[in-house]
C-alpha positions as CSV (number, residue, x, y, z in Angstrom):
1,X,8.5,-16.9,-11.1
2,X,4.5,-16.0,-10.3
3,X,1.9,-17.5,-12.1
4,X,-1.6,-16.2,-12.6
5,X,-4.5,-18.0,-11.6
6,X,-5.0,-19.3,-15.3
7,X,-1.8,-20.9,-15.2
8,X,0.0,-19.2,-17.2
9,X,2.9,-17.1,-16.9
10,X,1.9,-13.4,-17.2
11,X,5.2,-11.5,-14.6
12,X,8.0,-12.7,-13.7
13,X,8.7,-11.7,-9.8
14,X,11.5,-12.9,-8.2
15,X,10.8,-13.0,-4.5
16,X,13.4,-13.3,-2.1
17,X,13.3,-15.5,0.8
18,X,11.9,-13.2,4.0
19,X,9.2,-11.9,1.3
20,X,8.0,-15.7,1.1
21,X,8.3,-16.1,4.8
22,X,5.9,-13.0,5.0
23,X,3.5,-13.9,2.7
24,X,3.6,-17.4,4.2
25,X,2.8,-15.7,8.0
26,X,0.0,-12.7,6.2
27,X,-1.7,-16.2,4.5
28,X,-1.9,-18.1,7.9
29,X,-2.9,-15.1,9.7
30,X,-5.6,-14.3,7.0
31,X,-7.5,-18.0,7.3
32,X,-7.5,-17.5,11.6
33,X,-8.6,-13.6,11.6
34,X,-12.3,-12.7,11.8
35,X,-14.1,-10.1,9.7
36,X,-14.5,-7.1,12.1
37,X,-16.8,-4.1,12.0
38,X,-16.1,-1.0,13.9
39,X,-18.6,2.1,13.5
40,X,-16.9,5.2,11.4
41,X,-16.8,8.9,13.0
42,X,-18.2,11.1,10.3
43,X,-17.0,13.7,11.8
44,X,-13.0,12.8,11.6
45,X,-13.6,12.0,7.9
46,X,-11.7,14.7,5.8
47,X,-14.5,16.4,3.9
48,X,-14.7,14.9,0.3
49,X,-18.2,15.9,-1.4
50,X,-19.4,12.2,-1.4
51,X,-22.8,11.3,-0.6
52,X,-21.6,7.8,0.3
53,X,-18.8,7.5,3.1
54,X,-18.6,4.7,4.5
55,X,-20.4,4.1,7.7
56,X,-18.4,1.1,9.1
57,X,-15.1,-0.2,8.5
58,X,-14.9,-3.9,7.3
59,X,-11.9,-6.1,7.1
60,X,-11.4,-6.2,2.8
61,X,-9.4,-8.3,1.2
62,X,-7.4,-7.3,-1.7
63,X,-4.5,-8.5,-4.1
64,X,-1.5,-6.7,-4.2
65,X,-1.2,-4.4,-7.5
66,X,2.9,-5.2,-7.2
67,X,3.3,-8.9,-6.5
68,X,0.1,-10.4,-6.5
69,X,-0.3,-11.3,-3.1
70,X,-3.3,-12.2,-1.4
71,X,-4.3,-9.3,1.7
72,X,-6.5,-7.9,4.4
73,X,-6.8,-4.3,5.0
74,X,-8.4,-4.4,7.9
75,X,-10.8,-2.4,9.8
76,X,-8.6,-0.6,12.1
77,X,-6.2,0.1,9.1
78,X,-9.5,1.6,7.3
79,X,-10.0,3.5,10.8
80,X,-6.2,5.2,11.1
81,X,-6.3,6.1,7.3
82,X,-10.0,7.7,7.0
83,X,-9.9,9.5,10.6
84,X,-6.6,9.8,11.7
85,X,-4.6,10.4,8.8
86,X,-7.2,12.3,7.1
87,X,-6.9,10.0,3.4
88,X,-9.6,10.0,1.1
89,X,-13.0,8.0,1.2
90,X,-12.7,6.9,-2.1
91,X,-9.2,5.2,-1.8
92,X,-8.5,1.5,-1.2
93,X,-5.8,-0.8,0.0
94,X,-3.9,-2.0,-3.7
95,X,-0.7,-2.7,-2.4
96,X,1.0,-5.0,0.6
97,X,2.9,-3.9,3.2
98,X,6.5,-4.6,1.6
99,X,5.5,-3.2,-1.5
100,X,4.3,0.0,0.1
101,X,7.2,0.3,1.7
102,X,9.3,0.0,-1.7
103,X,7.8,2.0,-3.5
104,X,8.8,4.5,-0.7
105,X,12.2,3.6,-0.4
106,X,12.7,4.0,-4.3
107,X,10.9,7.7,-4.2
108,X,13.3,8.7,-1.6
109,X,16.1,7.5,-3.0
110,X,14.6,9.0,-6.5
111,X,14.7,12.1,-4.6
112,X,18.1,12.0,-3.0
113,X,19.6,11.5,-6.7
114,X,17.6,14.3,-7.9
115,X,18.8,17.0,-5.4
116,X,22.1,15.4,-6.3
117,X,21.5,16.4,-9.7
118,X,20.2,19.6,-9.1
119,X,23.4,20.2,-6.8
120,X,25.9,19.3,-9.6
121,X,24.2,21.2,-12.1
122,X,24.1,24.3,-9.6
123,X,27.8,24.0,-9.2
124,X,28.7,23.2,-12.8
125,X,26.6,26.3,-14.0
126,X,28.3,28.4,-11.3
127,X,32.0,27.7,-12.2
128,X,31.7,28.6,-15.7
């Protein structure tokens, strides 16, 4: 069960036992890595009527929006997202890498059972 910082009990999150090795490894590797600054490319920015994009990527820490752990997205994260994969200046890191990656697995499986759906309902409508 998580706790907040106050103490008391506000969620409770099960976490199974590689999730806690993985939090255990991102800590460590948070207190040892060094706060990086790489210049941004305005020009690989996707367009987004801002007058304030940001001019250098920064490591930024951030707590997961899921289960609350501690994170870094780091600079060259920041870099691949705003110039290579064209996301939007105004976003932000809110959720760790196995949540992220949860939340995708339950859209596509959301997905699957949908077409599913839609399948069974095509062939029910069809026989009658």
């Amino acid at each position: 069960m998580r706790q907040s910082r106050l103490g008391h009990v506000s969620l409770s999150v099960f976490i199974s036992l590689k999730e806690r090795l993985c939090i255990m490894k991102r800590k460590a590797s948070l207190k040892v890595r060094r706060a990086r600054r790489i210049k941004a490319d305005l020009s690989k920015q996707t367009p987004n009527n801002s007058y304030s994009p940001p001019l250098y990527y920064e490591d930024v820490g951030f707590t997961c929006r899921d289960c609350g752990v501690e994170g870094v997205w780091t600079a060259e994260q920041q870099q691949l997202w705003y110039e290579r994969w064209g996301g939007s200046v105004q976003s932000r890191a809110v959720r760790c890498q196995a949540c992220r990656q949860r939340v995708r697995r339950e859209k596509a499986e959301q997905k699957k059972h949908m077409q599913e759906m839609a399948l069974r309902k095509g062939a029910e409508t069809g026989q009658s």
